[in-house]
KELO-285540 format. One record per residue (C-alpha): residue number from 1; x, y, z. Coordinates in steps of 0.1 Angstrom, whole numbers, always signed. Layout:
<nodes>
<node segu="NUM" c1="X" c2="Y" c3="Z"/>
...
</nodes>
This chain:
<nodes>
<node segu="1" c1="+14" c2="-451" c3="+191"/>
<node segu="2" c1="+23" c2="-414" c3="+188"/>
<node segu="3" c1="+55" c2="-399" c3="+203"/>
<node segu="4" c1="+61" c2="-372" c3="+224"/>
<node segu="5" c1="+67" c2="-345" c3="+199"/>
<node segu="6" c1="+37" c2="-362" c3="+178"/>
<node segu="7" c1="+16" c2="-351" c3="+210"/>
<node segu="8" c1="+33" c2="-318" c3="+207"/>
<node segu="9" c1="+19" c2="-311" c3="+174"/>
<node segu="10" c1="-17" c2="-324" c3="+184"/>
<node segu="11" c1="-17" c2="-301" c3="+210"/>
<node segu="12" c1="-6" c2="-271" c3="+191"/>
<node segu="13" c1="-35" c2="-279" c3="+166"/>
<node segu="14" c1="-59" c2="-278" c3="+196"/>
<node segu="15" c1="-46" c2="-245" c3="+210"/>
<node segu="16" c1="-49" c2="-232" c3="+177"/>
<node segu="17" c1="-83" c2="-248" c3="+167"/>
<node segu="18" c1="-99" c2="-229" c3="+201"/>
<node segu="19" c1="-80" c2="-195" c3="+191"/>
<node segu="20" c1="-95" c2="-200" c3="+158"/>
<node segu="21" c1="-130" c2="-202" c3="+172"/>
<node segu="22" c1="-131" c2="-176" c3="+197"/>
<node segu="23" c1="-115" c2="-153" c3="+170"/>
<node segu="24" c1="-139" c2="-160" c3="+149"/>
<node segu="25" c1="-169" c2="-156" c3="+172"/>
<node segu="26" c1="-159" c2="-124" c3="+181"/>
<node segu="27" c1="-150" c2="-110" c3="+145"/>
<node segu="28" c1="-188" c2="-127" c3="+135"/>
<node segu="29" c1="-217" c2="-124" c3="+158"/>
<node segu="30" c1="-223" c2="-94" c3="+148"/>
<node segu="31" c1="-224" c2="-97" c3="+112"/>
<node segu="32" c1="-240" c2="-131" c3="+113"/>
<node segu="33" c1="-276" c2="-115" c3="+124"/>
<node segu="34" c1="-267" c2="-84" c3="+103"/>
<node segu="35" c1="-256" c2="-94" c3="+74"/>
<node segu="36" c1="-262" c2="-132" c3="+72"/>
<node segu="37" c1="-296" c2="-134" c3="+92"/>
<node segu="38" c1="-281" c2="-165" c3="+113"/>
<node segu="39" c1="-274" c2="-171" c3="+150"/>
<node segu="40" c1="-246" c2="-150" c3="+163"/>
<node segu="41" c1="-224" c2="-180" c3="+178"/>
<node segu="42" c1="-230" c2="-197" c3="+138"/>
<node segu="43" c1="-200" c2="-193" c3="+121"/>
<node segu="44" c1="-181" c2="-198" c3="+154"/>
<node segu="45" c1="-201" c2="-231" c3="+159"/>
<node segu="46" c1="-193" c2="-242" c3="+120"/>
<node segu="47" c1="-162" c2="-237" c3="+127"/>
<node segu="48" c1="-158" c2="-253" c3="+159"/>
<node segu="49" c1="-174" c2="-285" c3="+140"/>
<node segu="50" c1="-150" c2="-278" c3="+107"/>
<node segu="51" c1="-122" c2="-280" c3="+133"/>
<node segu="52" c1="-136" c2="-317" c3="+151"/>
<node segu="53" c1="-141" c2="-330" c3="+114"/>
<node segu="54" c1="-104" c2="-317" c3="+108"/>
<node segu="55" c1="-90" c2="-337" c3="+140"/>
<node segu="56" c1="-107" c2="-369" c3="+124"/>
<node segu="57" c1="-88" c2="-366" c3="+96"/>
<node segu="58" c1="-52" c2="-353" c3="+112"/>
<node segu="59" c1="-55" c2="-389" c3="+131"/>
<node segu="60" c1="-65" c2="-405" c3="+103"/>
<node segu="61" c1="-36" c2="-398" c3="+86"/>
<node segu="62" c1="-18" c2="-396" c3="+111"/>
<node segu="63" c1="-19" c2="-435" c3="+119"/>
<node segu="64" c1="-8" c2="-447" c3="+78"/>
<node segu="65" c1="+23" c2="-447" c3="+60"/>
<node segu="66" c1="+34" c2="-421" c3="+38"/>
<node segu="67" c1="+45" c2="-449" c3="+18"/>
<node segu="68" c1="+14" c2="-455" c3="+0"/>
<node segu="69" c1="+15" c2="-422" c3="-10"/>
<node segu="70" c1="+47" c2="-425" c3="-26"/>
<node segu="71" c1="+36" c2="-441" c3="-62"/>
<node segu="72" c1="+31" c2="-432" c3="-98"/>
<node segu="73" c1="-9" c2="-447" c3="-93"/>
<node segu="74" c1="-12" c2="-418" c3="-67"/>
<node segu="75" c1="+6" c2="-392" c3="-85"/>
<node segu="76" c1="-21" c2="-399" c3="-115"/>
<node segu="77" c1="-45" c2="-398" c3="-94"/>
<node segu="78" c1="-40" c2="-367" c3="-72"/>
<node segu="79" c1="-34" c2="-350" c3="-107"/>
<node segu="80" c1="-65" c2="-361" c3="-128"/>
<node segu="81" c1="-84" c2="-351" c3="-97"/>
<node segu="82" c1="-72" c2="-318" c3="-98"/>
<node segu="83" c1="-76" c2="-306" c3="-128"/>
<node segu="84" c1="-112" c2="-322" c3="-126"/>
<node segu="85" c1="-117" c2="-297" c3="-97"/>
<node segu="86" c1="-110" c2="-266" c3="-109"/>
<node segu="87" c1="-127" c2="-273" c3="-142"/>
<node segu="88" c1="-159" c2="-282" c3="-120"/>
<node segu="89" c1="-157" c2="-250" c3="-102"/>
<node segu="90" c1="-159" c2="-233" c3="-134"/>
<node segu="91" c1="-183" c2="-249" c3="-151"/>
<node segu="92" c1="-206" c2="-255" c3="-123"/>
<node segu="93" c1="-191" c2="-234" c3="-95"/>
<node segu="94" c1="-215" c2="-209" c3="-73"/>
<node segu="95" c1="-203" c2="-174" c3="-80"/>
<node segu="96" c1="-195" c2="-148" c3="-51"/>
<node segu="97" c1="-183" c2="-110" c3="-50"/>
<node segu="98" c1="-171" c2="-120" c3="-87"/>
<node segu="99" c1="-153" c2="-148" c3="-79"/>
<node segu="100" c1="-166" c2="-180" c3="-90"/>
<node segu="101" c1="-143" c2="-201" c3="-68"/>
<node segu="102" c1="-171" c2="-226" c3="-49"/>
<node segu="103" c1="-190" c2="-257" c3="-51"/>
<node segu="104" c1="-220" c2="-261" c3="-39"/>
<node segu="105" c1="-226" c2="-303" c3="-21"/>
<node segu="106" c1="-260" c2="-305" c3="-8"/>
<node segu="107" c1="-257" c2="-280" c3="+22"/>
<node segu="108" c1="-220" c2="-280" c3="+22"/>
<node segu="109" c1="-195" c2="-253" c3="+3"/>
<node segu="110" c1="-163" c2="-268" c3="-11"/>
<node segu="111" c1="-135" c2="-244" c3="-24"/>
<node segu="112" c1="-120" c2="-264" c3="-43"/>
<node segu="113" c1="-84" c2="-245" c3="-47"/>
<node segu="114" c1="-77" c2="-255" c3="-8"/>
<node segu="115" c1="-76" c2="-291" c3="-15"/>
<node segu="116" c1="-61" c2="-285" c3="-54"/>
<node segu="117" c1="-30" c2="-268" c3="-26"/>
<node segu="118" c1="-23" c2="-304" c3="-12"/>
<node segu="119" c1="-28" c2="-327" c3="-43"/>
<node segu="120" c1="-9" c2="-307" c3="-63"/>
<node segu="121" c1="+20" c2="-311" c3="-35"/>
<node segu="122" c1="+17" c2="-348" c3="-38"/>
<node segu="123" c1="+18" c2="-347" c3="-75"/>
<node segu="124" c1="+54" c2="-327" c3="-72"/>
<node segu="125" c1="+65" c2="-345" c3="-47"/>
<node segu="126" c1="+59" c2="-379" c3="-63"/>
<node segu="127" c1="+73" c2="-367" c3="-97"/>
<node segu="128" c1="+105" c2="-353" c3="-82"/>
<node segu="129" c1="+111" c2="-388" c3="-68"/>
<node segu="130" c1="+99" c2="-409" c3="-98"/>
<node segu="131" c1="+119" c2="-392" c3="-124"/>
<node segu="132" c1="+146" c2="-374" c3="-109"/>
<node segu="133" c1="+172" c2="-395" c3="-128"/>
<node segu="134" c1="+158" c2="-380" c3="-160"/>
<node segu="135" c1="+149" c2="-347" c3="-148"/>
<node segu="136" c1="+190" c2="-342" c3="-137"/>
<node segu="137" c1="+202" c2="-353" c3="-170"/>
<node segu="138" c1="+174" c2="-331" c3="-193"/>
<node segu="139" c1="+154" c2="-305" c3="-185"/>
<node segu="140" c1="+127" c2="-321" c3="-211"/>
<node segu="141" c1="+105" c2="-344" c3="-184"/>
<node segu="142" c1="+106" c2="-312" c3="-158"/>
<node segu="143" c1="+92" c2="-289" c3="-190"/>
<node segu="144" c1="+63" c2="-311" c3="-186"/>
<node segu="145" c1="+53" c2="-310" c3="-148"/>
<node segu="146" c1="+57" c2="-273" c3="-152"/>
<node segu="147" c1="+35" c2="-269" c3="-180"/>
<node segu="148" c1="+8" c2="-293" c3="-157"/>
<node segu="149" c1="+14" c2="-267" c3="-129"/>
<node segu="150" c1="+12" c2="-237" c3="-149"/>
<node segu="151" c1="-24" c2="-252" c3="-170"/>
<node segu="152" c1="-35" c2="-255" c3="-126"/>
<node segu="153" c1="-25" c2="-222" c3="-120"/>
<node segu="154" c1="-42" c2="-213" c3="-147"/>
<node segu="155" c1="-74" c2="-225" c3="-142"/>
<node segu="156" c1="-76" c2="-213" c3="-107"/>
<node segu="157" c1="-63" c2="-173" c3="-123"/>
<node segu="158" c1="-99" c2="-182" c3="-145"/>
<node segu="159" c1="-118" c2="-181" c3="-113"/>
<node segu="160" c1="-104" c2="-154" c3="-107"/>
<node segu="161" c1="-80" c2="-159" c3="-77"/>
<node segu="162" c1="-45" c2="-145" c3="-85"/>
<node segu="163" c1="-35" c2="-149" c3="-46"/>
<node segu="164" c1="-42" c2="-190" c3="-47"/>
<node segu="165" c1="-23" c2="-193" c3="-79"/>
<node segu="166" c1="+8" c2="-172" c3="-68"/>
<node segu="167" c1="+6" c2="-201" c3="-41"/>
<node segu="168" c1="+8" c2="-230" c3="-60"/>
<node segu="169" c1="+34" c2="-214" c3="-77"/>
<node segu="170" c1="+57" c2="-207" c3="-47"/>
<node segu="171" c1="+48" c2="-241" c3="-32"/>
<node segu="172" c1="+63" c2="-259" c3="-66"/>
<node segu="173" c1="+87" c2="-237" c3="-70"/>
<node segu="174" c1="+101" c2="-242" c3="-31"/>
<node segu="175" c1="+99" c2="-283" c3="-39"/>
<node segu="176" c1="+119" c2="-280" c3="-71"/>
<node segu="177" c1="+143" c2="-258" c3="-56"/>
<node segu="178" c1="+150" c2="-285" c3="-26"/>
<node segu="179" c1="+146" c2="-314" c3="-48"/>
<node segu="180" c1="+186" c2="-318" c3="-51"/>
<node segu="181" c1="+186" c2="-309" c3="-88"/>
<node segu="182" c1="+219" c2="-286" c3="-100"/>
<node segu="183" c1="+220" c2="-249" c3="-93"/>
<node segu="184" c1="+229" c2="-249" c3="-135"/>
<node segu="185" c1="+197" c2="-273" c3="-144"/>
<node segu="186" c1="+173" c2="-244" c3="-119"/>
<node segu="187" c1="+191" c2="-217" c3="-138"/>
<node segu="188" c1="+183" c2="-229" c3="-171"/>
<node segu="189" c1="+144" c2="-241" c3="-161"/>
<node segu="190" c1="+140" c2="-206" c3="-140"/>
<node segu="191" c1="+154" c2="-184" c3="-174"/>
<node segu="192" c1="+127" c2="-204" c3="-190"/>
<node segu="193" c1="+96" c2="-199" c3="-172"/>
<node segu="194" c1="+103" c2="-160" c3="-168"/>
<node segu="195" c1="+107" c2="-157" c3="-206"/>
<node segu="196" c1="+75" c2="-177" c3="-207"/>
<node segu="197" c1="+52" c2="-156" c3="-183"/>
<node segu="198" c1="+67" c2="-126" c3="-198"/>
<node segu="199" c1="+55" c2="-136" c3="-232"/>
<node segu="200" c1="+21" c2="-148" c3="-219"/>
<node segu="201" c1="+18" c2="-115" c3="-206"/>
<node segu="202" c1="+23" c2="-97" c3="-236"/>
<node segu="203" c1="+0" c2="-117" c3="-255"/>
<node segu="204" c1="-26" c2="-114" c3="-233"/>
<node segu="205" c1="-20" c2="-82" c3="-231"/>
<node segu="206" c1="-24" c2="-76" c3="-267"/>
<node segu="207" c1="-53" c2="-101" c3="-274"/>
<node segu="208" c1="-73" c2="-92" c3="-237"/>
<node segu="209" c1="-61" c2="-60" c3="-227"/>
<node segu="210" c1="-96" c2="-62" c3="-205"/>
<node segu="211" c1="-74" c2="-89" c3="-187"/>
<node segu="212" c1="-60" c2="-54" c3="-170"/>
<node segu="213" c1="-93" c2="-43" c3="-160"/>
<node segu="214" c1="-91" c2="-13" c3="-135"/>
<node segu="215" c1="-110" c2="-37" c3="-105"/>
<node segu="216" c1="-72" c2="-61" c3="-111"/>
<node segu="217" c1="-50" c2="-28" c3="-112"/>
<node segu="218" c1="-70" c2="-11" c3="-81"/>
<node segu="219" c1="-49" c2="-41" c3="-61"/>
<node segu="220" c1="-24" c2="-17" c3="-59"/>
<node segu="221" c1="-41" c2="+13" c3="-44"/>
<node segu="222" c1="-22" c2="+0" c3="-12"/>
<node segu="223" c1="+2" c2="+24" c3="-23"/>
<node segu="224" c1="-16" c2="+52" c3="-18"/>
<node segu="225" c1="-48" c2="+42" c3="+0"/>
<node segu="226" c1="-60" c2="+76" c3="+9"/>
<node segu="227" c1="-57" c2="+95" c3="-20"/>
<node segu="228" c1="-91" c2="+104" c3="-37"/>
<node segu="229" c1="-91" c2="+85" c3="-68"/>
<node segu="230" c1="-82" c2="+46" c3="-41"/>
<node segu="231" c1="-108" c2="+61" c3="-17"/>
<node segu="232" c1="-135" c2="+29" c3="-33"/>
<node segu="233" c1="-104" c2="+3" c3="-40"/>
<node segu="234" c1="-86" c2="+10" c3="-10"/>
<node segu="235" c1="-123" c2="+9" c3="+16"/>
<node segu="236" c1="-111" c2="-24" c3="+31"/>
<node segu="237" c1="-81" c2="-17" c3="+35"/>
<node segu="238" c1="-82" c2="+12" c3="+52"/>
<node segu="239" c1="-107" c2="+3" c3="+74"/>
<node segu="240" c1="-83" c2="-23" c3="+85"/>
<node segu="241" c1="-58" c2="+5" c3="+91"/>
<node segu="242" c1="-84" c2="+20" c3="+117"/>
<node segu="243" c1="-86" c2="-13" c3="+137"/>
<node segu="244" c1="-48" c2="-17" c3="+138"/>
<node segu="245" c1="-43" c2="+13" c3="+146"/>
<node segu="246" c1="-67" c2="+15" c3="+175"/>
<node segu="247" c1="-56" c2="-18" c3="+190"/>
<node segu="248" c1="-22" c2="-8" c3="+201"/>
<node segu="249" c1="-2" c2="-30" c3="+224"/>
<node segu="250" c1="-28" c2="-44" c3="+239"/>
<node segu="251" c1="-60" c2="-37" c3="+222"/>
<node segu="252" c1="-92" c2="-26" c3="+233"/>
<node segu="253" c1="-105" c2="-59" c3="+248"/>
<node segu="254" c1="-119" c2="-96" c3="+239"/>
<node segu="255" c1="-153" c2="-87" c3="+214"/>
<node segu="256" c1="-149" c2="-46" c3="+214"/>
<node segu="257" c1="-140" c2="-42" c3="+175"/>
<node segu="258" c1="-156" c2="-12" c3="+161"/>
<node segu="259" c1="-146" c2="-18" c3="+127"/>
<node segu="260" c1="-163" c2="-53" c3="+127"/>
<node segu="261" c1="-197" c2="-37" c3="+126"/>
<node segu="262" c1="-199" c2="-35" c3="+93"/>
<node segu="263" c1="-171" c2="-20" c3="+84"/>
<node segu="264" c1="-150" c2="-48" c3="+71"/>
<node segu="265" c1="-172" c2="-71" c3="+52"/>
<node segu="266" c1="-149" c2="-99" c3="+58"/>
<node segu="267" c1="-143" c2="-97" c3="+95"/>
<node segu="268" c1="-143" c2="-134" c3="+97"/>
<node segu="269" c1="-126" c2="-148" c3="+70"/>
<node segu="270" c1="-98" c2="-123" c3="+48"/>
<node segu="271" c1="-101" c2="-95" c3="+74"/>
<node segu="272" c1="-97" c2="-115" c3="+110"/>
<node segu="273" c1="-61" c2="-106" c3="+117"/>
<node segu="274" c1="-73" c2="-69" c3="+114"/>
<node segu="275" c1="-99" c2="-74" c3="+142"/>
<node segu="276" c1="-77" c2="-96" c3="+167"/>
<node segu="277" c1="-56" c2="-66" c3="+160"/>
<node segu="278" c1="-79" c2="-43" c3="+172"/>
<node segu="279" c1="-97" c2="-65" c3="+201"/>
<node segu="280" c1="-63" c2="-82" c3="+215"/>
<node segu="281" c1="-34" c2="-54" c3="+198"/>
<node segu="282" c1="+1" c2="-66" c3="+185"/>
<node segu="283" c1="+0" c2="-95" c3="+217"/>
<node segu="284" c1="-31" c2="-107" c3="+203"/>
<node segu="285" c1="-16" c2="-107" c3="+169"/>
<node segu="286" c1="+21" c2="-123" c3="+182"/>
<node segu="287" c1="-2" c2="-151" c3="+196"/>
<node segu="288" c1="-13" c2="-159" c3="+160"/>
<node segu="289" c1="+19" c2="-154" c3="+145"/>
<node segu="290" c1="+31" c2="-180" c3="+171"/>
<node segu="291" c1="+9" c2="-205" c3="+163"/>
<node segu="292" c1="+13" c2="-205" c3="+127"/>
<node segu="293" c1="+46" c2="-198" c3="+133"/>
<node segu="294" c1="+48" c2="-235" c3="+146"/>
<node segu="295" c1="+36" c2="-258" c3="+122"/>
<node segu="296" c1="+58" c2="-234" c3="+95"/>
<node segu="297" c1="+90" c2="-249" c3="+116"/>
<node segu="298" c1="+74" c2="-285" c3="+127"/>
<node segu="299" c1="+70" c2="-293" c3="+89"/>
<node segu="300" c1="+109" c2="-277" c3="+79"/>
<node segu="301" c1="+122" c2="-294" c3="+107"/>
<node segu="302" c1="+109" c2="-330" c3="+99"/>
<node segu="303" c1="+117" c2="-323" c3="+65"/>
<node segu="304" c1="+156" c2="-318" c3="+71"/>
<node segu="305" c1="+153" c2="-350" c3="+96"/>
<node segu="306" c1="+136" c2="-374" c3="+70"/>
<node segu="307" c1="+153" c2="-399" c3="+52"/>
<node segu="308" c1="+123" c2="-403" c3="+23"/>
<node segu="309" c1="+124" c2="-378" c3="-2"/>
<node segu="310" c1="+90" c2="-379" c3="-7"/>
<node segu="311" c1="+80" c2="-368" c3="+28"/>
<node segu="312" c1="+108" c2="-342" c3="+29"/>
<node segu="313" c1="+93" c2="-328" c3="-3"/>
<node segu="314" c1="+60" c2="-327" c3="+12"/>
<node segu="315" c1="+69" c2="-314" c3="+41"/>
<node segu="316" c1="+88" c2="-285" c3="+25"/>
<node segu="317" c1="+52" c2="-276" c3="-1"/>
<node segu="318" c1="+31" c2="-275" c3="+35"/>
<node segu="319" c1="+54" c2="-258" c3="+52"/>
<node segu="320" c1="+57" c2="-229" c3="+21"/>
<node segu="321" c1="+16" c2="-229" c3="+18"/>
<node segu="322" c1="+13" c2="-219" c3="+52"/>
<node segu="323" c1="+42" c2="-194" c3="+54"/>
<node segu="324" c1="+32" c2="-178" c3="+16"/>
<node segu="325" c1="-6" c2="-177" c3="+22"/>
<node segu="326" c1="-1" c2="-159" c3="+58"/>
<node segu="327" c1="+20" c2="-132" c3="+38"/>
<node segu="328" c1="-2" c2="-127" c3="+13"/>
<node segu="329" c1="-28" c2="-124" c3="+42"/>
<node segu="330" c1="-11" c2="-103" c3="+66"/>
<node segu="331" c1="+12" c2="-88" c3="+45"/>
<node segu="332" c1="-20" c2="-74" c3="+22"/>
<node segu="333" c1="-38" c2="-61" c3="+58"/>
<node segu="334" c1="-10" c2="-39" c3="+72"/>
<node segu="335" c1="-3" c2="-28" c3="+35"/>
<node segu="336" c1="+28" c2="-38" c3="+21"/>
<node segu="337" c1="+14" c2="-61" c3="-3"/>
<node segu="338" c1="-19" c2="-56" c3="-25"/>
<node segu="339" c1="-46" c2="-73" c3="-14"/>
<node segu="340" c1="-51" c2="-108" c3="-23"/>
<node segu="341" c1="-84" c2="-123" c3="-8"/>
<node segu="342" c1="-66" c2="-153" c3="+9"/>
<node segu="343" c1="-73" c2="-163" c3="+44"/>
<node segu="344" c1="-48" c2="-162" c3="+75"/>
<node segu="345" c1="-41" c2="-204" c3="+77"/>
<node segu="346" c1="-51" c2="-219" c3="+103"/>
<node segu="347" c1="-72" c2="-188" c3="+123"/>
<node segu="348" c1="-96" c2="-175" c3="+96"/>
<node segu="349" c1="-131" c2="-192" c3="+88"/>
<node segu="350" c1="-137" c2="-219" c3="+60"/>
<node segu="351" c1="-139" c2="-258" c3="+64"/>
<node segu="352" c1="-123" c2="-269" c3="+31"/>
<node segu="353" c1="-91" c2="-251" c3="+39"/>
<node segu="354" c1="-91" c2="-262" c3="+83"/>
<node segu="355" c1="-94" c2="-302" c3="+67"/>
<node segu="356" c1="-70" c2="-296" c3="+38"/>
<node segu="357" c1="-48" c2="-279" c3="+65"/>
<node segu="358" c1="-57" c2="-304" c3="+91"/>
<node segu="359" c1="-49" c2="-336" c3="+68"/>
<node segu="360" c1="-12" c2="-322" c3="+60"/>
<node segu="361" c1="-6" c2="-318" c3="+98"/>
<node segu="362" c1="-21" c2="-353" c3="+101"/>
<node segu="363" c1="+7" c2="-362" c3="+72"/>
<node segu="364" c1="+34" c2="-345" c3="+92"/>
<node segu="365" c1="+24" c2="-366" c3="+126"/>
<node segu="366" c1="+30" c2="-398" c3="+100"/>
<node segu="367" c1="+61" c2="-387" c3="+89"/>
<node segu="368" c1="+78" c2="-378" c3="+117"/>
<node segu="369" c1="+65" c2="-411" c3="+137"/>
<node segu="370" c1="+83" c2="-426" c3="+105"/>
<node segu="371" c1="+116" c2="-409" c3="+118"/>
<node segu="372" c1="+112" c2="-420" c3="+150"/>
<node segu="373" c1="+110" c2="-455" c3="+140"/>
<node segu="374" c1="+138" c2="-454" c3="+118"/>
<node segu="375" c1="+160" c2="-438" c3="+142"/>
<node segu="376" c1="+151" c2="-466" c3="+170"/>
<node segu="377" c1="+157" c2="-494" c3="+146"/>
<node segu="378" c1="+191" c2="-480" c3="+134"/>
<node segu="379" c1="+201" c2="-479" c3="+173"/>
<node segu="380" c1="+188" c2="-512" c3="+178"/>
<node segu="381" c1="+212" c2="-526" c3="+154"/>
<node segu="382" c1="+244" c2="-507" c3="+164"/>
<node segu="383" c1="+239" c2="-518" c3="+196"/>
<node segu="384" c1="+237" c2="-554" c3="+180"/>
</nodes>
């Protein structure tokens, strides 16, 4: 039986499942004949369907326990599987713009890294509540999930996506920072890790200084996108200037983006923000915001009302991955940040990422239904 604020969250994932679509039907149909020689409503359709799929699973999970969850077995698990992952996508992954991040099933795409996001937040979670004891009295057992976290992070920079990486590492570093241990035991771990990737970096450096290539350092021609020598680096980018800058307030209107005909390759997926931007202005964008906005504070605020430690740490990793990876995302469109190739949660194109999302929201729904409970039986026996 689902509560009233359980219903809430449904309905925000329905609101934000049809702005998804009829964003991403308007930043697509012309591309899709164009450029991908399909139907101009497909990748709206898709996505429509990735979205129905991703409702199956949100009640799914919403209807078990978190308890089961909540084991060594599962943190083994959710680990080995993984690491298996990301190795497959390397050995056997399908290669795009460079990137070698996808695996082909049959007719379906899998990225991988979207799902690597959640396990890896059940594999955290899990170990902060296994071996806290020993992870508050030496920092020895914690050196150990962070070199597992680091080898992940890793493996996904191998693929190469730097923004997914910087990800996993804000989402375990936001779970070990809430996890109760002392400010002095995070001192001494967070000295550690920044001597670490300081070192790594000057021995890759020194060993791969190809690691550095120019395509890596022309990231940061956000800094100065029109000078001459960003003009190629910075061509997304600025393109996506143009469509902020010409939706204003309140944009040109529902499907009139200019800068969607071909001059942002990835209208649909990295790029979307940029042309709700220009088709629906700083409203249309607010209205996105809000949305993501929601599920950011739904998952922090059941986190801070849970009595499991395991949820709350859950809670707190989904609730980072959303709020980091829309940074990254919008934060690289308007410039502030370098690019990063991460979609907008929740709004930009992909099923592997609208399940993943749509099974932690699913996980949310369980948890705070597990609140509810709790709460009602603890009345029940004061009044007793």
């Amino acid at each position: 039986m689902f509560t009233k604020q359980n219903s809430i969250l449904i309905i925000a994932y329905l609101a934000t499942g049809i702005w998804s679509c009829l964003m991403v039907y308007s930043a697509s149909y012309a591309s899709a004949g164009n450029r991908y020689d399909v139907a101009s409503n497909h990748f709206a359709v898709r996505q429509a369907m990735f979205y129905a799929i991703g409702l199956a699973c949100l009640l799914f999970f919403a209807k078990l326990k978190t308890t089961p969850f909540c084991s060594k077995k599962t943190m083994k698990i959710a680990g080995g599987v993984a690491v298996l992952l990301l190795l497959l996508v390397l050995l056997t992954g399908t290669a795009t713009n460079n990137a070698q991040r996808w695996i082909q099933l049959g007719g379906a795409t899998l990225q991988p890294t979207e799902l690597v996001k959640m396990l890896l937040i059940v594999v955290t979670a899990n170990f902060i509540v296994h071996y806290f004891a020993t992870m508050a009295r030496s920092n020895r057992v914690t050196y150990l999930l962070i070199a597992y976290i680091f080898v992940c992070a890793g493996l996904i920079i191998l693929q190469p996506d730097l923004g997914t990486s910087f990800i996993v590492l804000c989402i375990f570093a936001a779970q070990l920072l809430t996890s109760g241990l002392s400010a002095r035991r995070l001192s001494q771990l967070a000295l550690t890790v920044i001597l670490f990737v300081a070192l790594s970096l000057g021995i890759t450096y020194l060993l791969h200084p190809d690691f550095f290539s120019q395509a890596r350092l022309g990231r940061f021609a956000f800094l100065d996108p029109f000078s001459e020598a960003n003009l190629d680096a910075s061509y997304q980018l600025r393109n996506g200037y143009y469509a902020i800058a010409d939706g204003g307030i309140f944009g040109k209107g529902f499907g009139q983006s200019v800068q969607k005909l071909g001059f942002l390759p990835e209208s649909h997926t990295d790029f979307i923000s940029a042309v709700i931007s220009e088709e629906l202005g700083i409203i249309g964008i607010l209205v996105t915001m809000s949305l993501i906005l929601f599920f950011i504070g739904k998952a922090f605020h059941i986190a801070l009302r849970s009595q499991s430690a395991f949820d709350t740490s859950v809670c707190i990793g989904f609730a980072t991955w959303i709020a980091v990876q829309a940074v990254l995302n919008l934060g690289g469109i308007s410039g502030m940040i370098p690019l990063t190739g991460v979609p907008l949660p929740f709004i930009s194109f992909g099923g592997t990422s609208i399940i993943t999302l749509s099974c932690g929201v699913g996980f949310l729904i369980s948890a705070e239904r597990q609140i509810t409970l709790t709460e009602r039986r603890n009345l029940h026996a004061n009044q007793q």
